[in-house]
C-alpha positions as a Markdown table, in Angstrom:
| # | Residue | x | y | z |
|---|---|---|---|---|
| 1 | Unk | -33.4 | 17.1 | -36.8 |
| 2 | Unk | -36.6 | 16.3 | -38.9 |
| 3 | Unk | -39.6 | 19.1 | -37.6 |
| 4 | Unk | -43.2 | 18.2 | -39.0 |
| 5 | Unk | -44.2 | 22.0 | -40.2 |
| 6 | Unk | -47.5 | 21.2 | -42.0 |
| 7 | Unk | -49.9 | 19.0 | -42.7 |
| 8 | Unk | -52.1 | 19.0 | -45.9 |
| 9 | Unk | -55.6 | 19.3 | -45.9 |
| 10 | Unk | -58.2 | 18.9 | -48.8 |
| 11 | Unk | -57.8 | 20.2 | -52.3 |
| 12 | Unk | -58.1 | 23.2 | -53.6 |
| 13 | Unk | -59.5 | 24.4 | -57.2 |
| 14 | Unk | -58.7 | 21.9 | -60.1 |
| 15 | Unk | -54.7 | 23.0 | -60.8 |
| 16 | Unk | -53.0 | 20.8 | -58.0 |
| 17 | Unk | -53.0 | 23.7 | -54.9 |
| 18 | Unk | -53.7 | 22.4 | -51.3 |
| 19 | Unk | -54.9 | 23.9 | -48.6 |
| 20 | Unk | -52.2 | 23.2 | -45.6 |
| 21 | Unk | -52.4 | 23.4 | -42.1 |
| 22 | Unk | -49.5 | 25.1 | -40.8 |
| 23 | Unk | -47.4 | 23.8 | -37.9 |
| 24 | Unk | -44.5 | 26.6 | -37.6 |
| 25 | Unk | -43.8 | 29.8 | -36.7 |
| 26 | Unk | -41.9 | 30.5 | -39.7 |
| 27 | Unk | -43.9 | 29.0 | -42.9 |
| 28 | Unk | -42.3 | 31.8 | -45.4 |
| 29 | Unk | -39.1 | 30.1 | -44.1 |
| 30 | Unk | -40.1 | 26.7 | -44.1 |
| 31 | Unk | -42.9 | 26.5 | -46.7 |
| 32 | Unk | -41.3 | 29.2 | -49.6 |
| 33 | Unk | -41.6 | 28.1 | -52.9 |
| 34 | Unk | -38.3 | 25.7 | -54.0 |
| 35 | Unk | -38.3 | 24.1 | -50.5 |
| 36 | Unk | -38.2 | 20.1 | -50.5 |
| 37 | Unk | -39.9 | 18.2 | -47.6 |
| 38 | Unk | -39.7 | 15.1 | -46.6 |
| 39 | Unk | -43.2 | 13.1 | -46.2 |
| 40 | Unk | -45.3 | 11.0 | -43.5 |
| 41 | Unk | -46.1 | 8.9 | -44.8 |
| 42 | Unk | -42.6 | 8.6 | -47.0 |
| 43 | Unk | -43.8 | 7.1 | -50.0 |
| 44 | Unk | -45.7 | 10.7 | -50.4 |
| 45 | Unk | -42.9 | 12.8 | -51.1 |
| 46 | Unk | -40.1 | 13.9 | -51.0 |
| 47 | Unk | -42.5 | 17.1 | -52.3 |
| 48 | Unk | -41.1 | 20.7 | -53.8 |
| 49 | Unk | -43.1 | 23.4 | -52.7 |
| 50 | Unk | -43.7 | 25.1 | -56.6 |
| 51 | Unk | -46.3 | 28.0 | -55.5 |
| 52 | Unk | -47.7 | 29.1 | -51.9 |
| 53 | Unk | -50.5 | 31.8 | -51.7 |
| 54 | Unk | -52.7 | 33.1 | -48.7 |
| 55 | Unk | -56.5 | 32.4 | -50.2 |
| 56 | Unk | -59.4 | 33.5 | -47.3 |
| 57 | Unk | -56.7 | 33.5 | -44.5 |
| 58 | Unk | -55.9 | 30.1 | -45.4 |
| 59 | Unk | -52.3 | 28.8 | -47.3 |
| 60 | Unk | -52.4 | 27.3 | -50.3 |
| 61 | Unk | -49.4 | 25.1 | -51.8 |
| 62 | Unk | -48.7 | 23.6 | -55.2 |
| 63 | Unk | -46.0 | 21.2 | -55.0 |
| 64 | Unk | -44.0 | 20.4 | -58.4 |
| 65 | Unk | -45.7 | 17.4 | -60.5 |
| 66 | Unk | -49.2 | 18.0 | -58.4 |
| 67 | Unk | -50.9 | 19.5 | -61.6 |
| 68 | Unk | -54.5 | 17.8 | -61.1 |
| 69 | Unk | -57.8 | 17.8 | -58.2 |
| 70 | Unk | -57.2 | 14.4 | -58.0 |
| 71 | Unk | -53.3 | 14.2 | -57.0 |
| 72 | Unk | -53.7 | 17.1 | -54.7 |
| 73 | Unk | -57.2 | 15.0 | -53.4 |
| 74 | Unk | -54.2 | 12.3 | -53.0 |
| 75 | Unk | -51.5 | 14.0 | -50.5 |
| 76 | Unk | -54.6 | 14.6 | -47.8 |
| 77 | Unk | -53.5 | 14.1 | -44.0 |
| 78 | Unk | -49.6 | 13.8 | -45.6 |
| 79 | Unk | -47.6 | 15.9 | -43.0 |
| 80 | Unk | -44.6 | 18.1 | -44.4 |
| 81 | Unk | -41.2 | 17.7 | -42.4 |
| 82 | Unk | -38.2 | 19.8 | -42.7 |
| 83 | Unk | -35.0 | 19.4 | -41.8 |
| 84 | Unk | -33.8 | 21.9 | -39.0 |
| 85 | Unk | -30.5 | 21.9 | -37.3 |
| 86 | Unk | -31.1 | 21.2 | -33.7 |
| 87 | Unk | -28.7 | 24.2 | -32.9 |
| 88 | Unk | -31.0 | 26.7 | -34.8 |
| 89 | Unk | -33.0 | 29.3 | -32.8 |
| 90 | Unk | -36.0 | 31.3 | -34.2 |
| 91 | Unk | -34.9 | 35.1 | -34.9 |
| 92 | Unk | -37.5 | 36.4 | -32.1 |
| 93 | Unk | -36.0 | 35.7 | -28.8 |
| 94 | Unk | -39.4 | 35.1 | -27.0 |
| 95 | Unk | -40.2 | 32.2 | -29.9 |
| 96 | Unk | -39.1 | 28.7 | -29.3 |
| 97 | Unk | -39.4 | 25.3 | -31.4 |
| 98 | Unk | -41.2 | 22.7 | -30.4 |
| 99 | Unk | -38.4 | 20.1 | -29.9 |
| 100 | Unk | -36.7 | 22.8 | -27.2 |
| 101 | Unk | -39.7 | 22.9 | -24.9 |
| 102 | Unk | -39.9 | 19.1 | -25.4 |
| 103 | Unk | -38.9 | 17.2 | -22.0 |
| 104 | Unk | -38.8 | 20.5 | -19.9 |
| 105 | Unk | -39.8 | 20.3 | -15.9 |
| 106 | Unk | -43.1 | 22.4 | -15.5 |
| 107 | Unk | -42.5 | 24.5 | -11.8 |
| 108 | Unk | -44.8 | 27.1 | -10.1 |
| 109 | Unk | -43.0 | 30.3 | -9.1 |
| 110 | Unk | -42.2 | 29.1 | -5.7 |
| 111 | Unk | -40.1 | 25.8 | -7.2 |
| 112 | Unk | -43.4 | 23.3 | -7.1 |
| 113 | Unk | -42.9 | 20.8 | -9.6 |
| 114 | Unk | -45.6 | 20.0 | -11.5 |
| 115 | Unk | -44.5 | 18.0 | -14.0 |
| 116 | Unk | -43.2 | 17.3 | -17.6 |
| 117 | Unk | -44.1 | 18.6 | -21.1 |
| 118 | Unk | -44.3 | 15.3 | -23.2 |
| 119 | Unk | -46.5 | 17.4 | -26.0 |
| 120 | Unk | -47.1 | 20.4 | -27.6 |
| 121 | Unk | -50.6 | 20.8 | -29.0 |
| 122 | Unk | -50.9 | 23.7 | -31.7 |
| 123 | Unk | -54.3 | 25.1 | -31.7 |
| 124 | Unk | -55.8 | 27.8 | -34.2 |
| 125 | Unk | -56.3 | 30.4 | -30.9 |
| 126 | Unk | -53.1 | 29.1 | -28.6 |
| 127 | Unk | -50.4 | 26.2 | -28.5 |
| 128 | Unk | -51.1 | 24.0 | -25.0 |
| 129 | Unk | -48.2 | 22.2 | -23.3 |
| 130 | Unk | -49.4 | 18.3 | -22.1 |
| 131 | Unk | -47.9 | 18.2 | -18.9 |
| 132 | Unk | -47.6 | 14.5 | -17.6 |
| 133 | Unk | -48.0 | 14.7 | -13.9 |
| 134 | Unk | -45.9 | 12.8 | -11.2 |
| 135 | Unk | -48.6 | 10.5 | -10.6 |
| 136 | Unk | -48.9 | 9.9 | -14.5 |
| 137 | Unk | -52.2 | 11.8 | -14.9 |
| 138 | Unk | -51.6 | 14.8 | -17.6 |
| 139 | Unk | -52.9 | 18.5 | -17.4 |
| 140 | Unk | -53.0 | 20.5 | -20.1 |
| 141 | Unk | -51.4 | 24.5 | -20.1 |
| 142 | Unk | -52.2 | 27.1 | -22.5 |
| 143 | Unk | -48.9 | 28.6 | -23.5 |
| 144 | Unk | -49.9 | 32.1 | -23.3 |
| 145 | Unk | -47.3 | 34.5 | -21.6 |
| 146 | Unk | -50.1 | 35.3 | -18.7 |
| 147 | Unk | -49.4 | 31.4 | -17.3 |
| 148 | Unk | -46.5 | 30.2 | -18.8 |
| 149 | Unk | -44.0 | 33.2 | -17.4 |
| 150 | Unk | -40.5 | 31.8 | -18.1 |
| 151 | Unk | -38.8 | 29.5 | -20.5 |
| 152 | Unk | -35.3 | 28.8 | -18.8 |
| 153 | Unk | -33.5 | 26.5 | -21.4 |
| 154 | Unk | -30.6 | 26.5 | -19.3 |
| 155 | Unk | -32.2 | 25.5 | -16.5 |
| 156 | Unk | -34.4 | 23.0 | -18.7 |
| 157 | Unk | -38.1 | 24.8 | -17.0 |
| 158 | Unk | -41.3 | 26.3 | -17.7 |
| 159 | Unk | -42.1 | 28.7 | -14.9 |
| 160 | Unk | -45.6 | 29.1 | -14.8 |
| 161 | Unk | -48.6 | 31.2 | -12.5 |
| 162 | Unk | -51.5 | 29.3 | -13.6 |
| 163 | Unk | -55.4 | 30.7 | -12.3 |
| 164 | Unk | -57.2 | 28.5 | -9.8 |
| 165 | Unk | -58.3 | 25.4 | -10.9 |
| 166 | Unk | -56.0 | 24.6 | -13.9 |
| 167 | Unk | -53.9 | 22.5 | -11.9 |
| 168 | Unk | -55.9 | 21.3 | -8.6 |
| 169 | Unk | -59.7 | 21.2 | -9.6 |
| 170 | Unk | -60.5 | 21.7 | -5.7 |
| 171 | Unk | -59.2 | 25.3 | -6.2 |
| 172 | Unk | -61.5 | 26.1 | -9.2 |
| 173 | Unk | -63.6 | 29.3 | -8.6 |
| 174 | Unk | -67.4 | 29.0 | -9.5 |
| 175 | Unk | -67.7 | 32.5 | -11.3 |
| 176 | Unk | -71.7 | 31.8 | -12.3 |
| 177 | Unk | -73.8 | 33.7 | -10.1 |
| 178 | Unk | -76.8 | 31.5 | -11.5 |
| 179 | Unk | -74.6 | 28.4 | -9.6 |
| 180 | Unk | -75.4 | 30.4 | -6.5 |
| 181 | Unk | -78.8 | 31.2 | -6.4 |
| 182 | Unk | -79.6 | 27.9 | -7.3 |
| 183 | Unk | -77.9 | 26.7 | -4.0 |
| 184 | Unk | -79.8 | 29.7 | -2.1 |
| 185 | Unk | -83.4 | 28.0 | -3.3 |
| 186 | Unk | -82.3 | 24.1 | -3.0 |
| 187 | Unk | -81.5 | 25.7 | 0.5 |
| 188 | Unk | -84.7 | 27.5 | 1.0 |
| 189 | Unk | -86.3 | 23.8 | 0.1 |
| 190 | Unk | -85.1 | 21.9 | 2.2 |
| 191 | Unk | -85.6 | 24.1 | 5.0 |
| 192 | Unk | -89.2 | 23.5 | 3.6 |
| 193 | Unk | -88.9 | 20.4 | 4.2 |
| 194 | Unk | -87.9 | 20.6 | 7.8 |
């Protein structure tokens, strides 16, 4: 099974590095030095990873035969892909990859459905599940263990608690208490009015 674990971002320096935005829990796995990745598109690659660095909290990757600002300037927007076997599991038990949670039924606690995960967005503070609703509208879920509260592969679910309002905008809570004066003195002016 083919996983996209990065994609590359601008160039870095004048020696070839890239800057690369990872995609997977495990880049000192997936994105060591000596690892070949296939491309998107294909004609890029396949590309050896040669050196990887952390530079200002960001990684950077040379990739054999990259040696120039302008090659590197080249491989922009190109997404990495490994190969994983499907049967693999990340080493933490509480981790999952993205193609598990793929296709999983999204239920409240008390067995609501809510709907399906047809995408996992990975964000720099949180990943977000795209639910696709029954109706076909989406919703999206922050996977953060406070909502999402089980992952039963088994079963093929997401159990989650979301707050009020994620789900069903009619049970959003207003928690400005500017939103609440202001309807205190439209009231006062229209009993003006009266």
């Amino acid at each position: 099974m083919q996983l996209v674990v990065a994609r590359i971002g601008r160039a870095h320096g004048i020696k070839g590095e890239v800057t690369v935005e990872v995609r997977t829990d495990e880049p000192e796995l997936r994105l060591a030095p000596g690892a070949v990745l296939a491309t998107e598109p294909a004609g890029a690659g396949p590309l050896t990873i040669e050196t990887g660095r952390v530079h200002s909290g960001r990684l950077l990757l040379r990739f054999e035969g990259v040696r120039d600002r302008t090659a590197a300037e080249a491989l922009r927007n190109t997404l990495l892909i490994a190969e994983v076997d499907p049967a693999e599991l990340p080493e933490d038990p509480e981790e999952f990859y993205d193609h598990q949670l793929m296709d999983l039924d999204v239920v409240l606690a008390d067995g609501t459905e809510i709907g399906r995960i047809t995408e996992i967005t990975h964000l720099p503070s949180q990943d977000l599940f795209i639910v696709e609703r029954p109706d076909g509208s989406e919703v999206m879920i922050p996977f953060v263990e406070e909502i999402v509260t089980e992952i039963d592969l088994e079963e093929q679910r997401a159990v989650i608690t979301p707050p009020p309002g994620l789900i069903d905008e009619s049970q959003a809570v207003i928690a400005s208490s500017r939103d609440e004066e202001g309807d205190e003195d439209e009231a006062s002016e229209s009993g003006k009015d009266a």
